[in-house]
C-alpha positions in Angstrom: 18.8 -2.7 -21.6 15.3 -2.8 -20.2 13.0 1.0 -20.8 12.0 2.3 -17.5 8.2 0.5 -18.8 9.3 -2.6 -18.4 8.5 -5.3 -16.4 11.8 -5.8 -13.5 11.0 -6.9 -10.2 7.6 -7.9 -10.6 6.4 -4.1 -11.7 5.6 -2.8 -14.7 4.4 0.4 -15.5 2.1 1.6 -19.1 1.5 5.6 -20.1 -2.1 5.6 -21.3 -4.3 8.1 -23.0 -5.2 11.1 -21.1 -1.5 12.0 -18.9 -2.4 9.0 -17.0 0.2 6.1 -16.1 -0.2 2.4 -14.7 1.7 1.1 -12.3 1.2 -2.7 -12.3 2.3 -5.3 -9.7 2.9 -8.3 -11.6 3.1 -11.2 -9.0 -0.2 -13.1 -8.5 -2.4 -14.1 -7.6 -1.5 -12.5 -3.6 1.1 -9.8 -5.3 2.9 -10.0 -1.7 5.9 -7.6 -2.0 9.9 -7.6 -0.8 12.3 -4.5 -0.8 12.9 -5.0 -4.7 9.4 -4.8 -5.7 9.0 -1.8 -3.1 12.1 -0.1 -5.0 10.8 -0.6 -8.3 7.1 1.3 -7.5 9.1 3.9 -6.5 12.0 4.3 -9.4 8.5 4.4 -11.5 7.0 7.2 -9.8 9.8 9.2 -9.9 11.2 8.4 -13.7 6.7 9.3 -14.7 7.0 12.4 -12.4 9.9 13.4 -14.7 7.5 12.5 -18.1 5.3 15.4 -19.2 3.1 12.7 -20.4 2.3 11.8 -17.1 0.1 13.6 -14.5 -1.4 10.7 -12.4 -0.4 7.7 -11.6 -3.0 4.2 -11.4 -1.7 1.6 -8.9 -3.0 -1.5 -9.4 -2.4 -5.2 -9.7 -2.8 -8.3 -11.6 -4.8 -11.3 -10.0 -6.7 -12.3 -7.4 -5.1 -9.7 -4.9 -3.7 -6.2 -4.8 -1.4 -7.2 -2.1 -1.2 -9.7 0.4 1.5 -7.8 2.4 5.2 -8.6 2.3 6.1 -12.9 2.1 6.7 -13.9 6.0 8.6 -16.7 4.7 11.5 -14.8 3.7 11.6 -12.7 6.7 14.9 -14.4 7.7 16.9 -13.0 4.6 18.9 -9.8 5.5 17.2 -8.0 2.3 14.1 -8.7 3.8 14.7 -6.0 7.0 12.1 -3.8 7.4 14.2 -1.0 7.8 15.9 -1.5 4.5 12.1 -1.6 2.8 10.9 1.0 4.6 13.4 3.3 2.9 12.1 2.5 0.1 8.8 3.3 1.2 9.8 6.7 2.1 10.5 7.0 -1.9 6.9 5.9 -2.6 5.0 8.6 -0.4 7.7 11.3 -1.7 7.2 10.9 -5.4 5.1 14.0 -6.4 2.6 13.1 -9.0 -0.8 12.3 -7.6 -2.0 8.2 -7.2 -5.4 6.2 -7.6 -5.1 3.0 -6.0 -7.2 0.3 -7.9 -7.7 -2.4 -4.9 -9.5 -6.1 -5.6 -9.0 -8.4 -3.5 -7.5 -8.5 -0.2 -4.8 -5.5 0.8 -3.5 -6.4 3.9 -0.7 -5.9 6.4 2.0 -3.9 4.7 -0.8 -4.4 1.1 -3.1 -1.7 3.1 -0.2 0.3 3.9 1.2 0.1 -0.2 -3.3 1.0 -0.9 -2.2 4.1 2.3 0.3 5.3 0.2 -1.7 6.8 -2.8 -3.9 9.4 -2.6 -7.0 7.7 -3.5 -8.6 4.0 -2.8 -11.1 2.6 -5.4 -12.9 -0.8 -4.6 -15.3 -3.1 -4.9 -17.2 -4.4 -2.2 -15.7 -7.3 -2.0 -12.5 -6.0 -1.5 -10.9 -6.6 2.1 -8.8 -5.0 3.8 -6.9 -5.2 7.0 -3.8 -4.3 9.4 -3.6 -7.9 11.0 -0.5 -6.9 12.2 -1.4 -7.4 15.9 -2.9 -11.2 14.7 0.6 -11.9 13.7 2.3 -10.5 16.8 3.4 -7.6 15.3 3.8 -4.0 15.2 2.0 -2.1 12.4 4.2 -1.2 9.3 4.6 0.1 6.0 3.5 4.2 7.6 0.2 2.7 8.9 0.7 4.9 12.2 0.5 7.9 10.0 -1.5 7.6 7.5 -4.5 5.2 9.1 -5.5 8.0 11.1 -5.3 10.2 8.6 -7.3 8.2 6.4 -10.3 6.8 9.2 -9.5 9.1 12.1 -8.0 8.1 15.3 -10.9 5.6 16.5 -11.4 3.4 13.1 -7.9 3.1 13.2 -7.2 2.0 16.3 -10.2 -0.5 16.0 -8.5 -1.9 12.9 -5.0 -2.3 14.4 -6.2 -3.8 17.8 -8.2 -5.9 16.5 -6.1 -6.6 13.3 -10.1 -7.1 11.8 -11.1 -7.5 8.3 -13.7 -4.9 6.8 -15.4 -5.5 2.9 -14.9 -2.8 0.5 -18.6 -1.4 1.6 -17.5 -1.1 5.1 -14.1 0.5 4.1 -16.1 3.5 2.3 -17.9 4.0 5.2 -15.1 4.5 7.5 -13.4 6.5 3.9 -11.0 4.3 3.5 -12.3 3.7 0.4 -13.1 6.9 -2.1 -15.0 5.0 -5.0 -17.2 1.5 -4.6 -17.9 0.1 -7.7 -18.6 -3.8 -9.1 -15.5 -5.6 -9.6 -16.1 -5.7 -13.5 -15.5 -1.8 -13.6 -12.7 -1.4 -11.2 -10.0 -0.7 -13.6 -11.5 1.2 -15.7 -13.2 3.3 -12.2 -9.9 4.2 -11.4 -8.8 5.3 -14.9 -11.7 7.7 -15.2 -11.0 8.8 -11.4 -7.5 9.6 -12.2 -8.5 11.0 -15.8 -10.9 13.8 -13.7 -7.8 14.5 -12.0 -5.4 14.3 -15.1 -7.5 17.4 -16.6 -7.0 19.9 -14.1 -4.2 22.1 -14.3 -1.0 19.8 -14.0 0.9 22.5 -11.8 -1.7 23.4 -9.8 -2.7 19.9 -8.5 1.1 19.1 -7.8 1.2 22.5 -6.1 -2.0 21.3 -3.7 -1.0 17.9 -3.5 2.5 19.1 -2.2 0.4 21.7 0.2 -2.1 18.9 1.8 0.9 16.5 2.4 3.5 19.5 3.5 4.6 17.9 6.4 3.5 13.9 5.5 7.4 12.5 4.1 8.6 13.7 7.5 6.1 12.0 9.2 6.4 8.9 7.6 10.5 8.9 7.7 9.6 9.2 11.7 6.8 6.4 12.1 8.6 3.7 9.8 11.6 4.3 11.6 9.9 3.9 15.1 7.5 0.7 13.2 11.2 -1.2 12.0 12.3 -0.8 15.7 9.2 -2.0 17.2 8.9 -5.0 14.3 12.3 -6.3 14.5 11.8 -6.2 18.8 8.7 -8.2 18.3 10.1 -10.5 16.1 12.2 -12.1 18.9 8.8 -13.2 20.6 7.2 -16.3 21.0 3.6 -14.6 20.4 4.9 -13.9 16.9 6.0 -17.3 16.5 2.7 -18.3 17.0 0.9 -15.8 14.8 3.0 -16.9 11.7 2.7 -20.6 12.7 -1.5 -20.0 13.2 -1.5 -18.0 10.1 0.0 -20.4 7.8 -2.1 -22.9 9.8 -5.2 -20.8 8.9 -6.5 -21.3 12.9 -7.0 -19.1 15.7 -3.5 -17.8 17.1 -3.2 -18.6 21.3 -1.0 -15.7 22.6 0.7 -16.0 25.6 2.0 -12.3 26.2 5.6 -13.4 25.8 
């Protein structure tokens, strides 16, 4: 019978020193995610919410990538709905204990919304990051309605989601998408210190403010995902996102015709 530690669906989590916890994803090197992997982030969160040993959580991953968004391949298996995952989802952003996201690589497409999710981003700069949703012919998932304006303000986002752009980690700070730049070497251990800074403040209080600042976020999340699976599953049916999988995999510039 595997310990609520252990490695099952390609997660893993590790209680450190100092009330801190990992949370690892263990598929490289592009980490990309399905609804199990999804499910298992959040049964961690909420069996280290429930360990007094724990007061923050460090998401991070092992490999090239954080995330490289969910596998487009298997988007024809029923377990790979979008409104299935995003329940899931709705776990992640509910669980109460505070998360630093540690982000090399590439966090794209539902990998920036999984980065969204936590309460802090730290990078390197050369990180990348991107919604390419719209280079896919797609809707936006994962909460990115939500949170990316919460995160950039209206305008970044809706640059970043039009255009489906990348930005470098020194370009994501600007914009605050990212809240620590460091070199790559000291990325882990950035985010260990970050989340040990929060670790010593008073457990109760920080849960208290964290639950204040994000009073009304879980709602607003349940909403957007739900409106993002309707939209995703519509858009699905199109040619234009036949042709942004097909370019993608083809690594070439997608021609959209608008149907």
């Amino acid at each position: 019978m595997p310990s609520y530690l252990d490695e099952v669906d390609g997660v893993a989590a590790t209680i450190r020193d100092g009330f801190v916890a990992t949370v690892e994803l263990r598929r490289p090197p592009n980490n990309f995610f399905d609804i199990g992997m999804i499910r298992r982030i959040a049964e961690l969160y909420d069996a280290l919410a429930a360990d007094r040993l724990v007061r923050v959580i460090v998401l991070c991953a092992e490999g090239k990538h954080f995330c490289a968004g969910a596998d487009l391949s298997d988007r024809d298996s029923p377990a790979a709905g979008p409104t299935e995952l995003y329940r899931e989802a709705v776990r992640v952003f509910a669980a109460p204990l505070p998360v630093v996201a540690a982000v090399q690589g590439a966090a794209i497409g539902g990998g920036l919304g999984l980065a969204c999710s936590a309460d802090f981003r730290v990078a390197s700069p050369n990180a990348r990051f991107a919604a390419n949703f719209a280079q896919l012919g797609f809707h936006q998932g994962f909460a990115l309605s939500v949170t990316l304006p919460r995160i950039v303000g209206q305008q970044h986002a809706l640059d970043l989601l039009y255009t489906g752009r990348r930005v470098d980690g020194a370009e994501a700070a600007r914009i605050g998408l990212v809240d620590r730049l460091v070199d790559a070497e000291q990325l882990r251990d950035a985010a260990l210190e970050f989340a040990t800074a929060i670790a010593r403040s008073a457990p109760l209080a920080v849960q208290s403010i964290r639950a204040t600042m994000r009073a009304d976020l879980v709602d607003a999340v349940r909403a957007a995902v739900e409106r993002e699976a309707t939209e995703q599953l519509r858009l699905q049916q199109t040619a234009d996102f036949r042709e942004g999988v097909r370019a993608s995999a083809e690594r070439r510039q997608p021609a959209f015709g608008g149907e």
